[in-house]
Backbone as CSV, one residue per row, in Angstrom:
resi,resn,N_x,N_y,N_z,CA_x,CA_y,CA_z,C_x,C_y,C_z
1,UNK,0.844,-1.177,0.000,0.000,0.000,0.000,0.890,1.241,0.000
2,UNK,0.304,2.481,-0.667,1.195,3.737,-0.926,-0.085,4.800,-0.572
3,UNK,0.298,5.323,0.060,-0.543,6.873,0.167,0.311,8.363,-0.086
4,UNK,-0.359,9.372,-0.085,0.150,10.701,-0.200,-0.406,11.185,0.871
5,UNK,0.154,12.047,1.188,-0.271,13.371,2.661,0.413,14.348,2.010
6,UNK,-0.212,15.896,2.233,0.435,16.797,2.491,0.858,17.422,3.746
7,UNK,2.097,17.591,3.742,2.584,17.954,5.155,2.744,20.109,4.341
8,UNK,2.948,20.589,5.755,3.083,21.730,6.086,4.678,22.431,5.911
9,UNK,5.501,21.416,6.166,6.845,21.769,6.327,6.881,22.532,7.747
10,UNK,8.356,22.775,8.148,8.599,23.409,9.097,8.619,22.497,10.875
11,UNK,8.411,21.464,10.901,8.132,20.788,11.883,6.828,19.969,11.699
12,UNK,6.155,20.079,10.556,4.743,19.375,10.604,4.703,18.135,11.084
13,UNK,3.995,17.755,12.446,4.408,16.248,12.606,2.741,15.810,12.334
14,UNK,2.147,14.319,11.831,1.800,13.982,11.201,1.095,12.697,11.544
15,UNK,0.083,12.544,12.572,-0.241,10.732,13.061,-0.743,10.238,11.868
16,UNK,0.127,9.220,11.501,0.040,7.685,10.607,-0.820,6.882,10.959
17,UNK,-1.236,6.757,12.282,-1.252,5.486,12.697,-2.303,5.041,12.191
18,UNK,-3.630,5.513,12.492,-4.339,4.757,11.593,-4.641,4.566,9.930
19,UNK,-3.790,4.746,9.108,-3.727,4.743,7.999,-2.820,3.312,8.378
20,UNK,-1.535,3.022,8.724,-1.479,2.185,8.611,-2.229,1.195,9.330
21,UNK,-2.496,1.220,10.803,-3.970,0.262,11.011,-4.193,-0.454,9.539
22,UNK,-4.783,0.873,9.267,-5.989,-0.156,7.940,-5.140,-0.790,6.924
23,UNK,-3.871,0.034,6.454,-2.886,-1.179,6.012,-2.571,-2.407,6.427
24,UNK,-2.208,-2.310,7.557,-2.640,-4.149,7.968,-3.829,-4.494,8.081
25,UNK,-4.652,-4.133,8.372,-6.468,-4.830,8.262,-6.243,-5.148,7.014
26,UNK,-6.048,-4.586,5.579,-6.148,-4.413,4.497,-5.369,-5.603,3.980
27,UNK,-4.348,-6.009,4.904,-3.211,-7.002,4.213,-3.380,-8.808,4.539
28,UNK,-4.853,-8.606,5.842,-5.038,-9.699,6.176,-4.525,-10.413,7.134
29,UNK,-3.125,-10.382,7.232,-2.147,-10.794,7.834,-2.067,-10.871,9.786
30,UNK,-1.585,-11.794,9.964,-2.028,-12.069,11.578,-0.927,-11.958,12.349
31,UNK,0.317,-12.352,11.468,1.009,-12.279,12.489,2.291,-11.855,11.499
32,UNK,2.486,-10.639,11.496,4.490,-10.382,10.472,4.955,-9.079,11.293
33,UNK,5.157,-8.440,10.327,6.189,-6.611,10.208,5.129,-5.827,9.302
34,UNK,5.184,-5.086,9.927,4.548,-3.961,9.217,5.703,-2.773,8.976
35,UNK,6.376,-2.697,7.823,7.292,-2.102,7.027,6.626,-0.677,6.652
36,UNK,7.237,0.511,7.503,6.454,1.988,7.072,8.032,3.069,6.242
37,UNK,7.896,3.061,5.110,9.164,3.949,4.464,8.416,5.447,4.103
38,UNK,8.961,6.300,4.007,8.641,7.236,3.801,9.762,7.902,2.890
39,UNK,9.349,8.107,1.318,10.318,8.366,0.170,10.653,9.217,-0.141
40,UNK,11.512,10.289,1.397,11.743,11.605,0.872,13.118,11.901,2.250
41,UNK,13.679,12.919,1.960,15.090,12.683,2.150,15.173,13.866,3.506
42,UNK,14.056,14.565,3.531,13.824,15.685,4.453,12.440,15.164,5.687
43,UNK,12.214,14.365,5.830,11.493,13.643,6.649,11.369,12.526,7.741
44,UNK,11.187,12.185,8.679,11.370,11.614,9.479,10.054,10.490,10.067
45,UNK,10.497,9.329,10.183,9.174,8.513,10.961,9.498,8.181,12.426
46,UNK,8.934,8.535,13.403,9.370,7.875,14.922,7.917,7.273,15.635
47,UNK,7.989,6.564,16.908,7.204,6.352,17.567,7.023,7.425,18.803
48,UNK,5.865,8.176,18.980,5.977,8.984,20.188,4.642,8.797,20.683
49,UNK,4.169,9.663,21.956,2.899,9.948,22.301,2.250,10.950,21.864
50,UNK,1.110,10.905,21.316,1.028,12.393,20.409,0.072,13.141,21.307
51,UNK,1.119,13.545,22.018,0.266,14.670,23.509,1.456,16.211,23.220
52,UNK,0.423,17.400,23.114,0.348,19.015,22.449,2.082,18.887,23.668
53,UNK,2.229,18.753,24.820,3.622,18.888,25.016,4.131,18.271,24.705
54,UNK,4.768,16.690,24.694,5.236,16.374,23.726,5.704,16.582,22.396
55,UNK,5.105,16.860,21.387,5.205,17.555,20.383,5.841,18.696,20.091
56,UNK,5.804,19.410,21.576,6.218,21.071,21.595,8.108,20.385,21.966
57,UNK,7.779,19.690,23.082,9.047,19.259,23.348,10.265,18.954,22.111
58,UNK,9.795,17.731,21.254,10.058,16.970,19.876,11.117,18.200,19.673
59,UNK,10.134,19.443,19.018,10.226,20.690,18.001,11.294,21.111,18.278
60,UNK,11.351,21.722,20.013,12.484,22.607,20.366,13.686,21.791,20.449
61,UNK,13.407,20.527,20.680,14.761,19.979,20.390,15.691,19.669,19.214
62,UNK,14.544,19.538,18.634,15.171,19.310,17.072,15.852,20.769,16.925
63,UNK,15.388,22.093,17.464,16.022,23.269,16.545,17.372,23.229,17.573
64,UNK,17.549,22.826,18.669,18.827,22.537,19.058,19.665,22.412,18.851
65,UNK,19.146,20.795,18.042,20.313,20.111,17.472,20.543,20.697,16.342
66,UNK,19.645,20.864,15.763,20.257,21.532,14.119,19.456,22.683,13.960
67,UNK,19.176,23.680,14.026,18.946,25.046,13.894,18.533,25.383,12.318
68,UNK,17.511,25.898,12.219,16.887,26.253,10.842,18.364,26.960,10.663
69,UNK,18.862,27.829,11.282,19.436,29.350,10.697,20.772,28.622,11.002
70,UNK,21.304,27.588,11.150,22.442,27.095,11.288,23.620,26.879,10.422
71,UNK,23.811,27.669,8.768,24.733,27.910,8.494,24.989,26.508,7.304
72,UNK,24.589,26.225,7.082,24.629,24.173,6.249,25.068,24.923,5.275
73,UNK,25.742,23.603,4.311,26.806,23.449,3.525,25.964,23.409,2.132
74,UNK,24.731,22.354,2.832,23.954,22.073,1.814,23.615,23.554,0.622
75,UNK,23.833,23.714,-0.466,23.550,24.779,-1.253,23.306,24.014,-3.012
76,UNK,23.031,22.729,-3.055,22.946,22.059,-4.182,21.662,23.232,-4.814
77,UNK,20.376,23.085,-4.677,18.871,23.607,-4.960,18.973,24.889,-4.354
78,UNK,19.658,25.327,-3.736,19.478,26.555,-2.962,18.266,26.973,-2.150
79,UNK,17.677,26.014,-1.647,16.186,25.888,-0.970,16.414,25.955,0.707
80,UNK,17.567,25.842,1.189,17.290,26.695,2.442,17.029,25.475,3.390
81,UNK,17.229,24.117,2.947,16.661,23.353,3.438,17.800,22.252,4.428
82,UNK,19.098,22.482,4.397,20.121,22.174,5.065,20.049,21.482,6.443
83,UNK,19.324,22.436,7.346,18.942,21.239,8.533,17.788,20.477,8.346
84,UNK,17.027,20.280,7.662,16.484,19.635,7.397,17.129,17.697,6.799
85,UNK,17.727,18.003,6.257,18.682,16.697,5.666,19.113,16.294,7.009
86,UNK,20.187,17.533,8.003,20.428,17.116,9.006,19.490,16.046,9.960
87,UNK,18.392,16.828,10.311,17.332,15.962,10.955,17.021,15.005,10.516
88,UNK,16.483,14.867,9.214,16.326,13.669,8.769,17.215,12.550,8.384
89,UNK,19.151,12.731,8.790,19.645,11.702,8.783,19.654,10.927,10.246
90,UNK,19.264,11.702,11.342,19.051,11.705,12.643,17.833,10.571,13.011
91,UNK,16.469,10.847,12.321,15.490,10.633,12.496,14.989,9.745,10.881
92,UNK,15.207,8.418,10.660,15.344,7.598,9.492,13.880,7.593,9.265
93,UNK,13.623,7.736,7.490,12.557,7.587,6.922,11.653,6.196,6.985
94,UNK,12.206,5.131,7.948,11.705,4.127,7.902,11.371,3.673,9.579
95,UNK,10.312,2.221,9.907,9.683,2.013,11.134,9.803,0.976,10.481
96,UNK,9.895,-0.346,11.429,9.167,-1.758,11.457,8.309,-2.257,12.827
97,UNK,7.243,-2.230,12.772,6.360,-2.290,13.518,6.023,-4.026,13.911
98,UNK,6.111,-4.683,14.725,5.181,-5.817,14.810,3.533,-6.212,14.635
99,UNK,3.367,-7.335,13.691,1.936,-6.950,13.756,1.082,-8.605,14.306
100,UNK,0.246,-8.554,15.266,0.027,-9.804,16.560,-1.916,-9.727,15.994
101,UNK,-1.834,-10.663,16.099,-3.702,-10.842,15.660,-4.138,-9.901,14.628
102,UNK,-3.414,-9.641,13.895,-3.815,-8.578,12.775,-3.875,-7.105,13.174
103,UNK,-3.189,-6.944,14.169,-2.988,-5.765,14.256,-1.555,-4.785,14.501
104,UNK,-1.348,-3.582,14.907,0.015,-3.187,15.127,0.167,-3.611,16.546
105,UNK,1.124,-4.056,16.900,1.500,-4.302,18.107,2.701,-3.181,18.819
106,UNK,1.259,-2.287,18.997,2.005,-1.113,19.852,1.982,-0.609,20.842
107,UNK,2.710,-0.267,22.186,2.519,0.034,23.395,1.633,1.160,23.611
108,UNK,0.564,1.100,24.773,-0.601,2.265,24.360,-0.625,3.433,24.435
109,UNK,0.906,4.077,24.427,1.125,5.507,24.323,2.092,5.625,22.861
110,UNK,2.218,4.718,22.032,2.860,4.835,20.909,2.004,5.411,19.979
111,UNK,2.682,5.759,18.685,1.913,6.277,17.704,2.786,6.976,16.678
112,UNK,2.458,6.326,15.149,3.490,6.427,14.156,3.191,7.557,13.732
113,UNK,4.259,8.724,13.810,4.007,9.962,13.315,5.460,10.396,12.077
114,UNK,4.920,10.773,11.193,6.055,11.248,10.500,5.981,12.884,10.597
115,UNK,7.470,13.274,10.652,7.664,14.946,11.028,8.436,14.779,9.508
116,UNK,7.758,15.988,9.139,8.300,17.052,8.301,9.545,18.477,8.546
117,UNK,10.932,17.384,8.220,11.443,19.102,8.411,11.678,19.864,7.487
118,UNK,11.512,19.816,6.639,11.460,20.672,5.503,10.773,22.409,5.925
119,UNK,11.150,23.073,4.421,11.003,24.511,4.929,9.868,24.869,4.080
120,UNK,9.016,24.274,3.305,7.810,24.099,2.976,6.684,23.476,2.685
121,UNK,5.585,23.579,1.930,4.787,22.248,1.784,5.248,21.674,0.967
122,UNK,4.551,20.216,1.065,4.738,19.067,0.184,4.025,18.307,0.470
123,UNK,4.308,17.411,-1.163,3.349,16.598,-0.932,4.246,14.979,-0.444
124,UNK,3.798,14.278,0.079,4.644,13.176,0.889,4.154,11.841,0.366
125,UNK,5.083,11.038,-0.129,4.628,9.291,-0.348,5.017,8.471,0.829
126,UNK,4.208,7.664,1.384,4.452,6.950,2.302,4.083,5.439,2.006
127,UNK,5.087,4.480,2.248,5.079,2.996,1.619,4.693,2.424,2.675
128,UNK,3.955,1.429,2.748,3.048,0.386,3.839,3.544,-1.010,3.166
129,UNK,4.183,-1.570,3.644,4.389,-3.010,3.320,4.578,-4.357,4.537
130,UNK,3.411,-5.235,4.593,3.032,-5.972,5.748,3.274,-7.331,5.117
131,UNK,4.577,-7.763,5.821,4.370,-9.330,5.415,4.335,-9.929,6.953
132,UNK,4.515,-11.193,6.566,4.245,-12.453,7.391,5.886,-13.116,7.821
């Protein structure tokens, strides 16, 4: 399974989770991996709790570590988008999830969110692949 989202850029973080849910409902499957890629080079997939501090927390740390205004090398496109790559070599475009009676087997404060660090919108492909 493949979907699109548009994200916001800038920190947009993004709950997956039930999209993939229904990717595994969808796949039948009772007991494998649920394989989540996300095909873009400025983006990130993690497991968090998706509670408004939390989230706030995520943000300010990320500009910590790598700082929008931080000076990057990156100048290929000239798009401004330098920590962004940063973050997202930090934070990998990919998840493997367990999946137990046909479902995700996730602890009950988890939840698959992909963040956007990019410095504008877009549109986002996200790959769902559930085997056994």
């Amino acid at each position: 399974m493949e979907f699109t989202i548009q994200t916001e850029g800038n920190y947009d973080l993004v709950n997956l989770t039930s999209k993939i849910e229904a990717a595994v409902r969808e796949s039948k499957i009772e007991e494998g991996m649920a394989v989540i890629f996300a095909k873009h080079t400025t983006v990130g997939l993690t497991l968090m709790e998706w509670e408004e501090g939390t989230k706030r927390d995520l943000v300010e740390t990320f500009e910590r570590i790598a700082p929008q205004k931080g000076g990057y090398h990156h100048a290929k496109w000239n798009d401004g988008n330098g920590a962004a790559h940063v973050k997202s070599a930090l934070f990998p475009p990919s998840l493997s999830i367990p999946v137990k009676n046909g479902k995700l087997d996730l602890g009950v404060w988890q939840n698959v969110v992909l963040i956007d660090f990019d410095v504008k919108p877009r549109k986002r492909v996200v790959v769902v692949k559930v085997v056994s």
